[in-house]
KEBA-351234 format. One line per 8 residues: number of its first residue (from 1); for each residue x, y, z of C-alpha. Coordinates in nm, 3 decimals. Layout:
KEBA-351234
NUM	X/Y/Z | ...;
end
This chain:
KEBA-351234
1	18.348/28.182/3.289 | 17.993/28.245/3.300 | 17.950/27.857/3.381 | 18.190/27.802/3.642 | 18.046/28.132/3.819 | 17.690/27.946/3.766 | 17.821/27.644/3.934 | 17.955/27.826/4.204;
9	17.660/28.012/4.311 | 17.454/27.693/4.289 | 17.723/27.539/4.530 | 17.722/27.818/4.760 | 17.330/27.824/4.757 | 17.279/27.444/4.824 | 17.546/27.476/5.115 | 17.296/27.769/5.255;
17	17.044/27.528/5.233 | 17.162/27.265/5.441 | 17.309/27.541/5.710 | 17.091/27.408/6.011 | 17.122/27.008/5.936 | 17.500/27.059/5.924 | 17.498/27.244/6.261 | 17.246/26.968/6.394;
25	17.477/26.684/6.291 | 17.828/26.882/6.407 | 17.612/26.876/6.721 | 17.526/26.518/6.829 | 17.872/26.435/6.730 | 17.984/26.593/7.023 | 17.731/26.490/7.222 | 17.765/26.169/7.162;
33	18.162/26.143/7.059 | 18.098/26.029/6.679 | 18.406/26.046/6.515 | 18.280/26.031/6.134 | 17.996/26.100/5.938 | 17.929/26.114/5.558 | 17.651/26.239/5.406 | 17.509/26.273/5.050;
41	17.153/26.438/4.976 | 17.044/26.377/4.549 | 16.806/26.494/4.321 | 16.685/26.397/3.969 | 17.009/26.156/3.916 | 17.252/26.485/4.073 | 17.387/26.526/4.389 | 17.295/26.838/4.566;
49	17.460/26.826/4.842 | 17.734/26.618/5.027 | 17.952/26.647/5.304 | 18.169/26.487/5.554 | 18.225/26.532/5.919 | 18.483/26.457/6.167 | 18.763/26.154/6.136 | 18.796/25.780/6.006;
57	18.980/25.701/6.307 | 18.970/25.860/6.605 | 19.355/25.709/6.678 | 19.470/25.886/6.341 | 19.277/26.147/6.299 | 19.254/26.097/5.923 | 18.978/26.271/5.806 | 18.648/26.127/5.634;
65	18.579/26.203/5.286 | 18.248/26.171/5.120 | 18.479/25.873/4.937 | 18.534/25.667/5.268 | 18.407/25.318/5.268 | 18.211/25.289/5.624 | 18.029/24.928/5.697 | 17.626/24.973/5.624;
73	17.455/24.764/5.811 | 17.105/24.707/5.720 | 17.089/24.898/5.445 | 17.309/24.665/5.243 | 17.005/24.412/5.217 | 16.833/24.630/4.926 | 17.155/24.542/4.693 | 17.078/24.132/4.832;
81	16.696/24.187/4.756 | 16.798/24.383/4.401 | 17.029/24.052/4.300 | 16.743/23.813/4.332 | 16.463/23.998/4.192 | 16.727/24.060/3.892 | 16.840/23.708/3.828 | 16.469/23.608/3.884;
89	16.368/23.857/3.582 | 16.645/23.680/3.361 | 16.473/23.342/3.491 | 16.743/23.204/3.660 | 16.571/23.190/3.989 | 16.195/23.210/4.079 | 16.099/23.360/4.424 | 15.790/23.215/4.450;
97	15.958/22.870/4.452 | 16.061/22.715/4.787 | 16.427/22.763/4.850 | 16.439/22.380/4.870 | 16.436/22.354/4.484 | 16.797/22.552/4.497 | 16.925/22.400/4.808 | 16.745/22.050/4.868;
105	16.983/21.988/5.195 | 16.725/22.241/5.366 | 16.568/22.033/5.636 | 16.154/22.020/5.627 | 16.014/22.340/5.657 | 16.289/22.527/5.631 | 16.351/22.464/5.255 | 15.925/22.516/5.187;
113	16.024/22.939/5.234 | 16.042/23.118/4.940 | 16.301/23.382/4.887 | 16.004/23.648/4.851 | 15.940/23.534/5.212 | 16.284/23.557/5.272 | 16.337/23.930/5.129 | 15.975/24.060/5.262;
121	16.042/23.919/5.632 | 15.748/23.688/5.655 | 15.926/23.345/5.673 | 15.910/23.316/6.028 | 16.234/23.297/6.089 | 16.366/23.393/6.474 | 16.590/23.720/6.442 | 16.969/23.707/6.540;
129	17.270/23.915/6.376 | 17.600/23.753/6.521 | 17.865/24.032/6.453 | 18.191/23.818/6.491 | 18.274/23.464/6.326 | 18.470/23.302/6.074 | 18.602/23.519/5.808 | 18.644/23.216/5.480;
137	18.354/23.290/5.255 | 18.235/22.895/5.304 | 18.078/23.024/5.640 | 17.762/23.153/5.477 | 17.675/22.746/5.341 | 17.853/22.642/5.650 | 17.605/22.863/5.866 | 17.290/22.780/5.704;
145	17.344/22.386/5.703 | 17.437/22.424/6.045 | 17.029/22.510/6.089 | 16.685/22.319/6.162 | 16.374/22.380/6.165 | 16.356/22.518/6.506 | 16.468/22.836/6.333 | 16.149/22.892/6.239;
153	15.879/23.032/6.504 | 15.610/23.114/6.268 | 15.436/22.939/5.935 | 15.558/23.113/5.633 | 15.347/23.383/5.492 | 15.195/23.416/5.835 | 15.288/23.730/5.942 | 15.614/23.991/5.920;
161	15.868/23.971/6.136 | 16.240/24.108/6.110 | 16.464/23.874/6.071 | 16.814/23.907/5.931 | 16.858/23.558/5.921 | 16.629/23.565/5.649 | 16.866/23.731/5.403 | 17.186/23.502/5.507;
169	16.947/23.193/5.388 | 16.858/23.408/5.065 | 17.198/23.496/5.025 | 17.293/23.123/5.048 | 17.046/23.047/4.829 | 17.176/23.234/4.544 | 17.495/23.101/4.613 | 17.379/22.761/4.532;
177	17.131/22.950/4.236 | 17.451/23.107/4.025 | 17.723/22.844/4.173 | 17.909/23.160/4.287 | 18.012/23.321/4.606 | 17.786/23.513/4.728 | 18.012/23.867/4.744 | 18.084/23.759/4.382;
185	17.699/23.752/4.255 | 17.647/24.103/4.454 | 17.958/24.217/4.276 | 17.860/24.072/3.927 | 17.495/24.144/3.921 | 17.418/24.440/4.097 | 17.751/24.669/4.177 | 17.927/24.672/3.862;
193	17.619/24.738/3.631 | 17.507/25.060/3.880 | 17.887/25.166/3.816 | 18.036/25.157/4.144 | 18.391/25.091/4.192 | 18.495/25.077/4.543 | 18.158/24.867/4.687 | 18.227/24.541/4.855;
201	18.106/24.288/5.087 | 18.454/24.168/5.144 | 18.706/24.333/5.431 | 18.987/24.239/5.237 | 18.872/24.457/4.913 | 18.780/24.727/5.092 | 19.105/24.783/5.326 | 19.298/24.866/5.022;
209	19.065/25.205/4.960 | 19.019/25.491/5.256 | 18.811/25.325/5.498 | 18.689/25.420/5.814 | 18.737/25.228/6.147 | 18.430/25.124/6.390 | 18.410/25.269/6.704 | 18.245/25.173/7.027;
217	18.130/25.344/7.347 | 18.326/25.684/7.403 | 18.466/25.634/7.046 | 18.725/25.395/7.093 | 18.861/25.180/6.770 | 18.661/24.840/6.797 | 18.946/24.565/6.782 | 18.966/24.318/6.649;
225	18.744/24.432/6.351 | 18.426/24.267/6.411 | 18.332/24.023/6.084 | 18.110/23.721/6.035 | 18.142/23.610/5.669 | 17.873/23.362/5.789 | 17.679/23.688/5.760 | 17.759/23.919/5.542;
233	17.434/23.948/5.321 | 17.164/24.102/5.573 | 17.427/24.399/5.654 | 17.791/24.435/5.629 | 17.857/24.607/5.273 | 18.137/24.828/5.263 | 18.036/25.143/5.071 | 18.092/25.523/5.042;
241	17.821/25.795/5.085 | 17.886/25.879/4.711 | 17.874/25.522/4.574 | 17.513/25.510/4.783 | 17.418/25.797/4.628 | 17.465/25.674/4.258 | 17.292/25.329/4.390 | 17.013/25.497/4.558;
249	16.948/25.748/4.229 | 16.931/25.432/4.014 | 16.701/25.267/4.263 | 16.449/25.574/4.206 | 16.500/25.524/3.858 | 16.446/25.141/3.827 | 16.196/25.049/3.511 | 16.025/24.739/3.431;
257	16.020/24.434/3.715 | 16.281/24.630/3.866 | 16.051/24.850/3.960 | 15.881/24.664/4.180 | 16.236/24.708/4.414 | 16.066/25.022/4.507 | 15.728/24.867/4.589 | 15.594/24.775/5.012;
265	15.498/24.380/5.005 | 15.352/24.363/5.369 | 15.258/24.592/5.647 | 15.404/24.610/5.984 | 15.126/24.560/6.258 | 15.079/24.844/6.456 | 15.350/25.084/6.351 | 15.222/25.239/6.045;
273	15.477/25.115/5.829 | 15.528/24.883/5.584 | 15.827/24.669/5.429 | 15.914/24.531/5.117 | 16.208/24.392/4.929 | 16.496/24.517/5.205 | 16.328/24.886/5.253 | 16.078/24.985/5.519;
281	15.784/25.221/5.364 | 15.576/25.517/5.493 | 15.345/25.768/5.323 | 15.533/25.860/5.046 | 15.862/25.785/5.197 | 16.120/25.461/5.152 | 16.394/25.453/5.405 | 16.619/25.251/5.615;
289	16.808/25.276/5.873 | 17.138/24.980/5.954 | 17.399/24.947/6.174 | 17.707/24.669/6.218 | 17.913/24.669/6.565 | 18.103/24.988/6.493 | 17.908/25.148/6.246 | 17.592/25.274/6.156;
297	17.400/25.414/5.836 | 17.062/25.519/5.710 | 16.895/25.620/5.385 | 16.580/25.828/5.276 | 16.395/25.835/4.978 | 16.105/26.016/4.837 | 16.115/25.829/4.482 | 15.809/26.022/4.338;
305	16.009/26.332/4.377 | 16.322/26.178/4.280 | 16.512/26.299/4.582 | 16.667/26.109/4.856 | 16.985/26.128/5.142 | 17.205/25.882/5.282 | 17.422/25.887/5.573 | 17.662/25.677/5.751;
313	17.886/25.659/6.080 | 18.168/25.484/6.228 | 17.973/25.485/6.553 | 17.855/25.110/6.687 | 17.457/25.131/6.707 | 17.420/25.505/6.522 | 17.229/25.530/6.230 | 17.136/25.898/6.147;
321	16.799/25.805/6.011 | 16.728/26.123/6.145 | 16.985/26.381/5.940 | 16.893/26.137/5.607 | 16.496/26.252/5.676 | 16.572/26.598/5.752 | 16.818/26.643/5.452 | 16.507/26.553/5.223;
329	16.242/26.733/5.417 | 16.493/27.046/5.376 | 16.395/27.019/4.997 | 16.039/26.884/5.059 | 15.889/26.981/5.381 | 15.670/26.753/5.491 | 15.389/26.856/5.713 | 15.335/26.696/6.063;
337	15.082/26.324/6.004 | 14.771/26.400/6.187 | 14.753/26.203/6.505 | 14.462/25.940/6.492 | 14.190/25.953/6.783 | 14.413/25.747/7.060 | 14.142/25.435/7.117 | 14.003/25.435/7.450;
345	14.083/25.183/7.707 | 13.937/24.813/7.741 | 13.848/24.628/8.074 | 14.017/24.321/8.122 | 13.895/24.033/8.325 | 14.103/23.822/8.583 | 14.041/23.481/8.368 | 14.093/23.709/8.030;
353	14.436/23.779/8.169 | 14.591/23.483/8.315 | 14.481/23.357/7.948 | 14.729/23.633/7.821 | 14.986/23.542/8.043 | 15.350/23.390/7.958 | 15.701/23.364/7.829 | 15.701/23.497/7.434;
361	16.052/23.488/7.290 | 16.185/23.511/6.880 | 16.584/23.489/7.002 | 16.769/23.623/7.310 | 16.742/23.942/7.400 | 16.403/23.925/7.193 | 16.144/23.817/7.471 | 15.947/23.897/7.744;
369	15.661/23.781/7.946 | 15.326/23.864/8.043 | 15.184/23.792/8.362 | 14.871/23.895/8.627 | 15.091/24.114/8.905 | 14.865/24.264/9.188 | 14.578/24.184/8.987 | 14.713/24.348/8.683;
377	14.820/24.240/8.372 | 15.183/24.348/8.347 | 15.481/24.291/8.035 | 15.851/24.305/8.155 | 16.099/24.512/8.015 | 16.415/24.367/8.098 | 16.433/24.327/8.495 | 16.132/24.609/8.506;
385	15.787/24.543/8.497 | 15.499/24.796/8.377 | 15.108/24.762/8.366 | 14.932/24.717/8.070 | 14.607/24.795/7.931 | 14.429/24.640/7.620 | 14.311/24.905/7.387 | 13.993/24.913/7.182;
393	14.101/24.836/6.896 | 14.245/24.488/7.037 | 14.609/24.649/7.019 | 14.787/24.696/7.410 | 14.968/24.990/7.571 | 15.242/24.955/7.821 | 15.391/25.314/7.886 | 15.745/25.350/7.970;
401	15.844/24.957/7.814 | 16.057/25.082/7.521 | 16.041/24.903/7.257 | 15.681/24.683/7.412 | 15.504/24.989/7.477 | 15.272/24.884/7.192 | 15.214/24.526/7.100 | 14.934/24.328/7.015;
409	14.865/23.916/7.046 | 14.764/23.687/6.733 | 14.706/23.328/6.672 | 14.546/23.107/6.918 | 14.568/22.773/7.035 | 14.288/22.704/7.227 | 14.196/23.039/7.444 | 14.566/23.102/7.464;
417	14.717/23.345/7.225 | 15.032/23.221/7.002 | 15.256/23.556/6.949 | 15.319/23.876/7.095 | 15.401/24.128/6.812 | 15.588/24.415/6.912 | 15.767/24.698/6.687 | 15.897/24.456/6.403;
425	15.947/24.132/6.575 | 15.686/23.835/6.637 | 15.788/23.662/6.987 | 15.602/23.298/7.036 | 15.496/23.202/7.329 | 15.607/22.915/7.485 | 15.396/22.647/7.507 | 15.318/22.503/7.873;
433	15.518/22.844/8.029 | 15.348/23.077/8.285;
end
């Protein structure tokens, strides 16, 4: 008696806890007609906390349940980045190694990558994440031999820059590693040994559990269900809030080589972040945030402290990131970073722009294009254009651009520079374009 009242008073307490994130995520639901969330916030190998919100479908109104199998998004690539570094520990794949040695049908510099270029996002590889395809598991080899080297925008090793197409050629290549599909080396070597049941990369699997239907602007049911089994392994895991909570516990917990899941491999320029192994790192923190059309999902860990929240919608481009960071800053405030000294402004000369100027693009939408507009130098943000100024510290500023508000040029050929780098993306400038 004494334990269950114990329980219950712990249960009671934690539900006190979380009192103003629940109101905060019953709120943008509304505001922004999400029909289903799921949430899961875990400490020292327990969960805390977890709760769902609102409906699998907004048609049926069946109700989500912290047991619901919502599509991940981006934060399925740790469990694609956790089966290589595993089957590279039990030496049955290197990742220093090109990818050529596993798939020789690579063309040129495509098969000189390495899968720890492909799972750190410095292979150079031009971004795109087609949400709807064929759905026979021989798309992934089908996909990938389908490329050539014109993938590629940037030397390997040269720089980071996001790239999901980085993880469908990794997945591939462990495909042609193990001689398996790849849903069946996910399943084999990372899902089953964490002990979770319901966690799939296939549709077809995870249709026969409760699963939650993607929904698009004003939360309508997406239809047909969007699927690319061309590619699966960068994002579209089916999983439950409390299957990614006994993942992302045994994540924080990883010993050995497996460890070094849990380590940043490269920074990101200019955002005060860094990535490594499918995770994105800051300060003290290792997070995530995904999304596949009709979905989205996020997760937050502070592994020192053992303590971490995941989240996940059946909203198209929703992610929560947000509700994940303030779950674990609940139980770990976190005090505001100071703000470095802003540097101060750079004069830049008519011949110094027009060298700046041109037509930098990774993969449509991805691109832009700098050029000298009533004497300034100006970046355009889709049909808008907005002044820019060079900073001290060689990085620019173009207020009001979204995501090119902050960007910064590298390489050269000649005077000319060879990339714009903006957010998490490398764009290359096209040669002989003004």
């Amino acid at each position: 008696m004494k334990i269950a009242l114990a329980l219950l008073a712990a249960l009671v307490a934690a539900a006190q806890t979380f009192d103003a994130l629940d109101r905060d995520i019953e709120r943008t639901m509304k505001a922004q007609s999400i029909p289903g969330v799921s949430l899961a916030v875990f400490q020292d190998g327990k969960v805390l906390y977890s709760k769902a919100y609102g409906v699998a479908s907004a048609e049926t109104g069946a109700p989500v349940t912290t047991e619901t199998l919502f599509r991940l998004g981006s934060t399925a690539k740790i469990f694609t980045a956790s089966a290589a570094m595993k089957l590279a520990l039990e030496g049955k794949i290197r990742l220093d190694q090109p990818v050529s040695a596993y798939a020789p049908e690579l063309p040129g510099r495509l098969g000189a990558v390495t899968l720890s270029h492909l799972l750190n996002m410095t292979a150079g590889l031009r971004d795109d994440a087609p949400m709807d395809g064929p759905h026979d598991e021989t798309a992934l080899a089908a996909n990938v031999r389908s490329w050539s080297e014109d993938r590629l925008l940037a030397e390997p090793g040269q720089f980071f820059s996001y790239a999901n197409p980085a993880y469908v050629l990794a997945g591939y290549v462990l495909e042609r590693a193990t001689g398996k599909k790849f849903a069946d080396v996910i399943d084999e070597v990372v899902v089953k040994p964490a002990g979770l049941e319901r966690t799939t990369f296939r549709p077809f699997v995870a249709v026969t559990y409760p699963f939650a239907l993607g929904h698009g602007p004003g939360g309508k049911v997406l239809r047909p269900f969007p699927d690319h089994a061309g590619s699966w392994p960068p994002g579209s895991l089916f999983s439950s809030a409390s299957e990614m909570a006994r993942f992302l516990m045994g994540v924080m917990n990883l010993e050995g080589g497996m460890a070094k899941l849990r380590e940043k491999q490269v920074e990101i320029p200019g955002m005060g972040r860094a990535y490594g192994w499918g995770s994105m790192f800051a300060g003290e923190a290792m997070f995530l945030p995904g999304g596949r059309a009709g979905f989205g999902s996020a997760y937050y860990l502070l592994p020192n402290r053992k303590t971490g929240a995941v989240v996940m919608t059946n909203m198209h481009a929703v992610n929560f990131l947000w509700a994940a960071r303030q779950a674990v800053h609940t139980i770990f405030p976190q005090p505001e970073p100071a703000k470095p000294a802003a540097p101060s402004e750079v004069e830049m000369t008519t011949e110094e722009m027009e060298r700046y100027a041109g037509v930098y693009r990774n993969q449509p939408p991805i691109q832009t294009e700098l050029a000298v507009r009533e004497g300034k130098l100006q970046i355009r943000g889709g049909s808008r254009w907005f002044p820019v100024a060079k900073l001290s510290d060689g990085s620019f500023r173009a207020p009001g651009a979204g995501q090119l508000q902050s960007f910064r040029l590298a390489g050269s050929s000649g005077v000319k520079p060879d990339f714009l780098l903006a957010e998490a993306w490398a764009l290359a400038r096209e040669k002989g374009v003004q």
